[in-house]
C-alpha positions in Angstrom: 9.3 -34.8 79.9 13.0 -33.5 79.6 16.1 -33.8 81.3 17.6 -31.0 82.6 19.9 -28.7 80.3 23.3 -26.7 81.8 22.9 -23.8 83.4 25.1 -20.5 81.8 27.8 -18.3 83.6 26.6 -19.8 87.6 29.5 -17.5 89.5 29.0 -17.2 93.4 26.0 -17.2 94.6 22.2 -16.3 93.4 19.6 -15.9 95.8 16.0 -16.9 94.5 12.6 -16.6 96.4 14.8 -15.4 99.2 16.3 -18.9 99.5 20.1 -18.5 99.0 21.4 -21.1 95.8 24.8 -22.1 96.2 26.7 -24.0 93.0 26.2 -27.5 94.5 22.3 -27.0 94.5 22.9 -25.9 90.5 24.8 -28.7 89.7 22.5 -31.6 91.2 19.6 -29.8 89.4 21.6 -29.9 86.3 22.5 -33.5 86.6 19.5 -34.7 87.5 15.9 -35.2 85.6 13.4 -32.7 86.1 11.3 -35.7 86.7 13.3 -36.3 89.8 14.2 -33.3 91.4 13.9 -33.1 95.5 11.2 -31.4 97.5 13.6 -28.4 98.1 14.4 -28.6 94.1 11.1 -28.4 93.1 9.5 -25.6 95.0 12.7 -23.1 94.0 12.6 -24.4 90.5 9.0 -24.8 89.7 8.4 -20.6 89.9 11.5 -20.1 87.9 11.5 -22.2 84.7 12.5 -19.8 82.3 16.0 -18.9 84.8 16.4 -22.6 84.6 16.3 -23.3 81.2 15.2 -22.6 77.5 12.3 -20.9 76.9 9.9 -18.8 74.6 8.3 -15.8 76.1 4.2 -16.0 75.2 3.6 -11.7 76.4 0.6 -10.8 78.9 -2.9 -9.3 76.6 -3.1 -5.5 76.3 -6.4 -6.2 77.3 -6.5 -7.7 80.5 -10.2 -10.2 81.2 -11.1 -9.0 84.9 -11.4 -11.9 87.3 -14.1 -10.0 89.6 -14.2 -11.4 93.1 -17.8 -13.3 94.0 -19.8 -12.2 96.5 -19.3 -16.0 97.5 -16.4 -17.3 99.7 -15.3 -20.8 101.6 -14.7 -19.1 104.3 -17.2 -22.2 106.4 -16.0 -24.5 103.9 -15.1 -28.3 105.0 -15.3 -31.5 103.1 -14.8 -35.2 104.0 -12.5 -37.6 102.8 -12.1 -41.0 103.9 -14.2 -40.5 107.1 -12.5 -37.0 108.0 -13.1 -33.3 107.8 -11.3 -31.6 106.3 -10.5 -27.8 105.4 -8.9 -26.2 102.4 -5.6 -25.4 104.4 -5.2 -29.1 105.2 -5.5 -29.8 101.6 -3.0 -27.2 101.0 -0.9 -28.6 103.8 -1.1 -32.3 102.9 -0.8 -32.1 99.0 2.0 -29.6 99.1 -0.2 -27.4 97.2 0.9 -23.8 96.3 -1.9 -22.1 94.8 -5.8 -22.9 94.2 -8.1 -21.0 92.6 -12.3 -21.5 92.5 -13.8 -19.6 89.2 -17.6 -19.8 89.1 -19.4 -17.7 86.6 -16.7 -15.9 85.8 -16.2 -14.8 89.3 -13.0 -15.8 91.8 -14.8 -17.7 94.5 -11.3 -18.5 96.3 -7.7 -17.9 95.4 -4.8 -18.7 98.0 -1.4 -19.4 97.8 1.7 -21.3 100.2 5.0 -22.1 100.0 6.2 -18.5 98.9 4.4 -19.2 95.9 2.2 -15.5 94.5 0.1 -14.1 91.7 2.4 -12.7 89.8 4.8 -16.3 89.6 4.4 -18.7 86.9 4.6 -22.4 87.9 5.1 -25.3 85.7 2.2 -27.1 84.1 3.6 -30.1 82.9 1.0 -32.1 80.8 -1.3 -29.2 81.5 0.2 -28.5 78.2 -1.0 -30.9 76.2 -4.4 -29.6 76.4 -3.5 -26.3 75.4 -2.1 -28.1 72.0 -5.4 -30.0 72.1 -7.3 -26.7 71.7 -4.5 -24.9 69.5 -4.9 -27.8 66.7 -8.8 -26.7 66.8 -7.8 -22.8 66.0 -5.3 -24.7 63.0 -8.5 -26.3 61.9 -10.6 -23.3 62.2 -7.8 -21.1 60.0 -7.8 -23.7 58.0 -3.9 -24.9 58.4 -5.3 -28.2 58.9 -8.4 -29.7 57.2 -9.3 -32.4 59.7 -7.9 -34.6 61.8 -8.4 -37.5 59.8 -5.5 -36.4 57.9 -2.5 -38.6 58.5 0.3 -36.9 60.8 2.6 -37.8 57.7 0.7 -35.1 55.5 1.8 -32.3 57.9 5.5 -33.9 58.8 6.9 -36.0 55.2 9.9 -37.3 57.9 7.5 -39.6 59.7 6.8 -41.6 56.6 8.1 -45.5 56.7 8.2 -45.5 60.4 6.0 -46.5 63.3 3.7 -42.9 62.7 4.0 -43.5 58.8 -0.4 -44.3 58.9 -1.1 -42.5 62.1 -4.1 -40.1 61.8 -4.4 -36.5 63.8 -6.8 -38.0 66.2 -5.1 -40.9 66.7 -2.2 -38.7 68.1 -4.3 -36.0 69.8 -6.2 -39.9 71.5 -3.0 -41.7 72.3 -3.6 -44.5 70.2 -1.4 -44.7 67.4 -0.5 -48.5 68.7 3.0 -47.7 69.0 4.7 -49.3 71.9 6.2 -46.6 74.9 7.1 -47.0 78.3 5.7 -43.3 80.5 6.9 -44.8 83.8 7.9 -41.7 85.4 9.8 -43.4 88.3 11.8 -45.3 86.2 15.0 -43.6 84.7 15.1 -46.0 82.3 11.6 -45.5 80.6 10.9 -44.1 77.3 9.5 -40.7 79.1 12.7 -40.7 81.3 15.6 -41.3 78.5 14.0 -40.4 75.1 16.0 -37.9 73.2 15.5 -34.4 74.6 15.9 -33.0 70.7 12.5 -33.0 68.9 14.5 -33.8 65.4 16.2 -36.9 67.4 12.9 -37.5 68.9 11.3 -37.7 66.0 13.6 -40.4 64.6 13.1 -42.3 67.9 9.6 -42.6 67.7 9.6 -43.6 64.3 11.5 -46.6 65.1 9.4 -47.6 67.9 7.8 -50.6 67.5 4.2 -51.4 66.7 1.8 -53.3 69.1 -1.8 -52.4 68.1 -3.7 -51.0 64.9 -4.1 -47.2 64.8 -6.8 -45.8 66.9 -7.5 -49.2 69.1 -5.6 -48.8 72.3 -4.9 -46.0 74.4 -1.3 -45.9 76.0 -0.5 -42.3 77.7 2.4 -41.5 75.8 4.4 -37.8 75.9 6.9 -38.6 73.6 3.9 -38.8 71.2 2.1 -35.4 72.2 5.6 -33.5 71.4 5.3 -35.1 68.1 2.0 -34.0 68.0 3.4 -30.6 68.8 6.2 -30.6 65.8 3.1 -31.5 63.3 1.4 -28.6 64.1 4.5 -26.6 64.3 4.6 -28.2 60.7 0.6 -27.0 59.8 0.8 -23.7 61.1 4.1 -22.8 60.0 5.1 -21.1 63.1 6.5 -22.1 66.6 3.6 -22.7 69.2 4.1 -19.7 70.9 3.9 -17.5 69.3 0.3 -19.5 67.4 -1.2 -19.4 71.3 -0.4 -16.0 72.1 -2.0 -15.1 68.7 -4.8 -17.4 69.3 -5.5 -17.6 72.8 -3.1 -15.1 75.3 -3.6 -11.7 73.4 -7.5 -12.0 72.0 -8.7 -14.0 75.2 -7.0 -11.2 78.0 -4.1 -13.0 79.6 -2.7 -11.0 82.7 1.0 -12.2 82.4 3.9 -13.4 80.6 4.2 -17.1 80.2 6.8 -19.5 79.0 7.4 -22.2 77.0 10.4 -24.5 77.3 12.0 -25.2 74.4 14.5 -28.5 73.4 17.5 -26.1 73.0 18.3 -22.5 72.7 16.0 -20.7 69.9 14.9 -24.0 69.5 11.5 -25.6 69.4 8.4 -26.4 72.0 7.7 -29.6 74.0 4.3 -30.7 72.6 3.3 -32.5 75.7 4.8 -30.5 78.4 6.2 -27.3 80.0 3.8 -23.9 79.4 4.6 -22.3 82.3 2.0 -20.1 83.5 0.7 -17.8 87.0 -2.4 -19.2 88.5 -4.8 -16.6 87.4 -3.8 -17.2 84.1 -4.5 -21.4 84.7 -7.9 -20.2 85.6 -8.3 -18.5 82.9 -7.4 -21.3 80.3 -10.3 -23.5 81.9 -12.7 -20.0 80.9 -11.4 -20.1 77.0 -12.6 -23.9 76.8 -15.2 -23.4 79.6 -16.6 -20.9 76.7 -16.1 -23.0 73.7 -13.4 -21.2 72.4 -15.4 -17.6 72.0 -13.6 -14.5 72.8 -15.8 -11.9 74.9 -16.4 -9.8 71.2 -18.1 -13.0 70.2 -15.2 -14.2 67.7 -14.8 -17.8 67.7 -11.3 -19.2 67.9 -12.1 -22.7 68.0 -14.9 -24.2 65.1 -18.1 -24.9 66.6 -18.7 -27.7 68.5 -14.4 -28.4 69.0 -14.7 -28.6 72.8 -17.7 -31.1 72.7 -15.4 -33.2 70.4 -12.2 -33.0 72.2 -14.3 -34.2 75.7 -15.9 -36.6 73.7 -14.5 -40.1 74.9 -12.2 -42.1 72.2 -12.6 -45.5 71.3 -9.4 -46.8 73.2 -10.0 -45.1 76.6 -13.8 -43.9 77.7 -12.0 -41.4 80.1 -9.6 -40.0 77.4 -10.5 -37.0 74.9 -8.4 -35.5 72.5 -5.6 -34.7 75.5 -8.3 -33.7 78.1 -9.2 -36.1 80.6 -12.8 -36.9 80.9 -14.6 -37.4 84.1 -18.7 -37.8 85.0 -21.1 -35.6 84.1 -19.4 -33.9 81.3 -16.2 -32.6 83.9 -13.2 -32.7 82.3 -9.7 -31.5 83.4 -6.2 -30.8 81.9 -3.8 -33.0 84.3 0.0 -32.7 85.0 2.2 -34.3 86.8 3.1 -33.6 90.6 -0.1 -32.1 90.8 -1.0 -29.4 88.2 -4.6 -28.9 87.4 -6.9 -27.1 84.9 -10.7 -29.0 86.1 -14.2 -27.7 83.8 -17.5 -28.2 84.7 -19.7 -27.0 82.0 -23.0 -27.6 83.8 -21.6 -25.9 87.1 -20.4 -22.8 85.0 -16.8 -23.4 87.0 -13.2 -23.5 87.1 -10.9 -24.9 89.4 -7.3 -24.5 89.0 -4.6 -26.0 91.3 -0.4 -25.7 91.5 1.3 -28.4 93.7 4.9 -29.7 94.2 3.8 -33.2 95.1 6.6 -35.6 96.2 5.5 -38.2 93.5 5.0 -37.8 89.7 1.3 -39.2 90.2 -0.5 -40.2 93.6 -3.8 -41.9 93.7 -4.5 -40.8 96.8 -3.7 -37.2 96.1 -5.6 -37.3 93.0 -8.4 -39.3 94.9 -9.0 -36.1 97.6 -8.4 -33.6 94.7 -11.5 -34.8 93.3 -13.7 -34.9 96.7 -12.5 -31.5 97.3 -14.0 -30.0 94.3 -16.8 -32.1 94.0 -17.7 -30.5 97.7 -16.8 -27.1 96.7 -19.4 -27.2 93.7 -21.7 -29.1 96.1 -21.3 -26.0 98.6 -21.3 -23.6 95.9 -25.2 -24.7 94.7 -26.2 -24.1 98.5 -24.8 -20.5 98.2 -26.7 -17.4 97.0 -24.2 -15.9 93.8 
């Protein structure tokens, strides 16, 4: 994660989402980390990113991929959780959700949207993003930019040598478990995630000289700073910014509907590996259909190699519920997870896709997380009972 950069030329006042922003509200934002921005703070700045700070542009498809809507709904849908029923609106009320969307076999079972959220709004994904990289560094190894990742990091990046990443392998960045020691405590200011350098050159000198608790590939400890190095070695492979790689790879080929953003670490600068695509819903949903198809666009052209989304949901040595930046649940679900509740969930068998926006009030809540999971687990349950 990164700490909030000025904001340019803020004279009077600028109205956004119809809520007028006075230059007080600016400057807290601007003084504050994005990790702990208020309530009010995060549902005006979440849907405005790239006004907010540095960004990349990553332009819609010329081809758009149709999200036809099923003849299914959830319109009699309920589910229980901890001895009560519940409905979808009191999930959306009680997780501060802002849009949910239900894809099953290619079809929008449910879409709705709160909190003045829309559409045609991108949201911030947080470490949503890291599983994007996940499946870029598969179209690197399909184009052949990379040869596997049992290559050492240092054969793409020559500045990590000597340090802490100086025998770290590919996977062991794209598993956590390079055996470096780092702190992701997001409600700490003072944690690695909190006060690392917001510079990827500067952050790659600091996580060199971190310091070394375990053998590569041994123990898995979540760890962002590592995924944005993750992000400058395959900046490093492929030659390019990341971008511009996914819009070739992924947003124009697979039919993206709009724009999306990437924040950078300064102006014209470079991506956050492990945070900070910023995306609509539709477009969320549409990222779980890529993987949920293996990485085949709808002409039949694979982007990914063969077999690259088995292996990345496959779970690593250090943590059974960890993949190669996707997180692994029973079976064979797995979901792209951020922060304050942004979701991307896959369920191969069930053919569906499940994507969520939220603005919870804590970086991660196990309780939120905990219903999250009932709450699709029912909808796939209801869905089998249902006639597509």
């Amino acid at each position: 994660m990164i700490k909030i950069l000025q904001f340019a030329s803020l004279l009077g006042f600028i109205t956004i989402n119809s809520v007028t922003w006075s230059n007080d509200l600016f400057d807290s934002m601007a003084t504050k980390s994005l990790l702990f921005w208020t309530p009010e703070q995060q549902l005006l700045g979440y849907p405005n990113i790239p006004e907010i700070f540095n960004t990349r542009q990553i332009q819609h498809s010329s081809t758009i991929l149709k999200l036809p809507k099923s003849k299914a709904s959830l319109d009699d849908f309920s589910y229980v959780h901890k001895g009560k029923v519940k409905t979808l609106n009191d999930y959306f009320e009680q997780l501060n959700t802002t849009g949910l969307i239900v894809i099953k076999n290619g079809d929008v079972v449910f879409e709705q949207y709160a909190l003045d959220h829309a559409p045609d709004k991108t949201w911030i994904s947080f470490s949503v993003a890291k599983s994007v990289v996940s499946m870029l560094y598969g179209a690197a190894i399909k184009d052949g930019y990379i040869k596997s990742v049992d290559d050492k990091a240092v054969n793409y990046l020559p500045s990590l040598r000597g340090g802490a990443y100086a025998n770290v392998t590919i996977k062991n960045l794209l598993q956590m478990s390079s055996g470096t020691d780092w702190n992701e405590d997001y409600e700490d200011p003072y944690s690695d995630v909190a006060s690392s350098p917001i510079n990827i050159l500067k952050l790659i000198d600091y996580m060199g000289r971190l310091d070394k608790k375990e053998r590569p590939g041994k123990r898995f400890n979540y760890n962002t700073g590592e995924t944005n190095l993750a992000g400058a070695v395959l900046r490093a492979a492929i030659g390019n910014n990341l971008a511009t790689y996914l819009h070739k790879k992924i947003w124009e080929p697979f039919g993206m509907e709009s724009d999306a953003y990437w924040m950078l670490d300064e102006a014209d600068g470079v991506e956050y590996g492990g945070c900070c695509i910023n995306a609509t819903l539709r477009d969320y949903g549409r990222l779980g259909l890529f993987a949920l198809s293996n990485g085949t666009l709808s002409n039949g052209k694979q982007v990914l190699p063969v077999g690259w989304m088995n292996e990345s949901t496959t779970p690593s040595l250090g943590a059974r519920y960890y993949g190669y930046y996707w997180w692994l649940r029973q079976n064979n679900i797995y979901r792209a997870t951020g922060v304050f509740g942004q979701f991307i969930w896959v369920d191969p068998k069930e053919q569906m896709v499940v994507a969520i926006h939220s603005a919870w009030d804590k970086a991660w809540r196990k309780d939120h997380d905990d219903q999250t999971a009932k709450l699709i687990s029912s909808i796939s349950n209801h869905l089998n009972k249902v006639r597509l």
